[in-house]
C-alpha positions as CSV (number, residue, x, y, z in Angstrom):
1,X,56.0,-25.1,50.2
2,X,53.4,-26.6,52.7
3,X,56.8,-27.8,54.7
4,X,58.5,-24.5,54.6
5,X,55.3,-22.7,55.8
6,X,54.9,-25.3,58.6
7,X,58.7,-24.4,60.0
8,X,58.2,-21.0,59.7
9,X,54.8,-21.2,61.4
10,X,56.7,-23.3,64.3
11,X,59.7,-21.3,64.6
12,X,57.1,-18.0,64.8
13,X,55.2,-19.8,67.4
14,X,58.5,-20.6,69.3
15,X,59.1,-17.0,69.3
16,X,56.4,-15.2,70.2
17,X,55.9,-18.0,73.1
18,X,59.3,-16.8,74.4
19,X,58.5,-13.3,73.8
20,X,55.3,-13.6,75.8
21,X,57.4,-15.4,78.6
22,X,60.1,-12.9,78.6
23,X,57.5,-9.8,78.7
24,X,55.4,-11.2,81.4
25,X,58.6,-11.4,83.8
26,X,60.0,-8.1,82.7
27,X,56.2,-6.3,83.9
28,X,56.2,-8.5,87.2
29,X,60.0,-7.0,87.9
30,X,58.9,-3.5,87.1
31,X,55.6,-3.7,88.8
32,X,57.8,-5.3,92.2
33,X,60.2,-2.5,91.3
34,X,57.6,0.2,91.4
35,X,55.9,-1.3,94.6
36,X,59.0,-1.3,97.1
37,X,59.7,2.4,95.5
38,X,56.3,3.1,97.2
39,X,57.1,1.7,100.2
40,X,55.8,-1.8,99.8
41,X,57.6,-4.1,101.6
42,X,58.7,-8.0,100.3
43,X,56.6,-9.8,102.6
44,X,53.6,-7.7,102.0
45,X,54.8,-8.5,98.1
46,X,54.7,-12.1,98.9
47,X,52.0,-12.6,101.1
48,X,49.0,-14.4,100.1
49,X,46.1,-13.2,99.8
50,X,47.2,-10.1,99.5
51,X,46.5,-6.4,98.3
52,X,49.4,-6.6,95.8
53,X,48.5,-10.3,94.3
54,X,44.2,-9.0,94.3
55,X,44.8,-5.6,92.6
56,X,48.0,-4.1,90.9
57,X,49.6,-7.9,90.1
58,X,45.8,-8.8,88.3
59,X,45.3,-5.4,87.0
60,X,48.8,-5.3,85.2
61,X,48.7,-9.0,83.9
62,X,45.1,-8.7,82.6
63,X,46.3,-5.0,80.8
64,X,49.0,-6.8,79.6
65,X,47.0,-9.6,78.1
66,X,44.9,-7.4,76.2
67,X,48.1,-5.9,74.7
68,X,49.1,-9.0,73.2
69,X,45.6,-9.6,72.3
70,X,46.0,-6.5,70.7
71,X,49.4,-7.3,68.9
72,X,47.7,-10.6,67.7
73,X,44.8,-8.8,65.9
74,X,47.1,-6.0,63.8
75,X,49.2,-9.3,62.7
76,X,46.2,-11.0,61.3
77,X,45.5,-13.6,63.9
């Protein structure tokens, strides 16, 4: 039992690694989606240091963080 535990625990892992991956690029493409709809324009998107990269872009990945946080607590872990 301890092995089949084990492979489920790995393949779950696997999983919620990719999910977390996969989320992460989908909120960067909406948040760059929603910025040039304001009138943001790719080089201010891309240039360092930056307005975009200091506020909205940490803002949104820390809010997001605490969401999976979040996720991870009502699963048990």
């Amino acid at each position: 039992m301890n092995d089949e535990n084990a492979k489920v625990d790995a393949a779950t892992r696997e999983y919620m690694i990719k999910h977390d991956d996969d989320g992460q690029t989908e909120m960067y493409s909406m948040l760059r989606g929603m910025a040039t709809y304001r009138g943001l324009t790719e080089a201010k998107l891309d240039a360092t240091p930056g307005e975009y990269e200091d506020h909205p872009q940490a803002i949104t990945e820390q809010w997001y963080q605490n969401g999976m946080g979040d996720a991870d607590k009502a699963m048990g872990q």
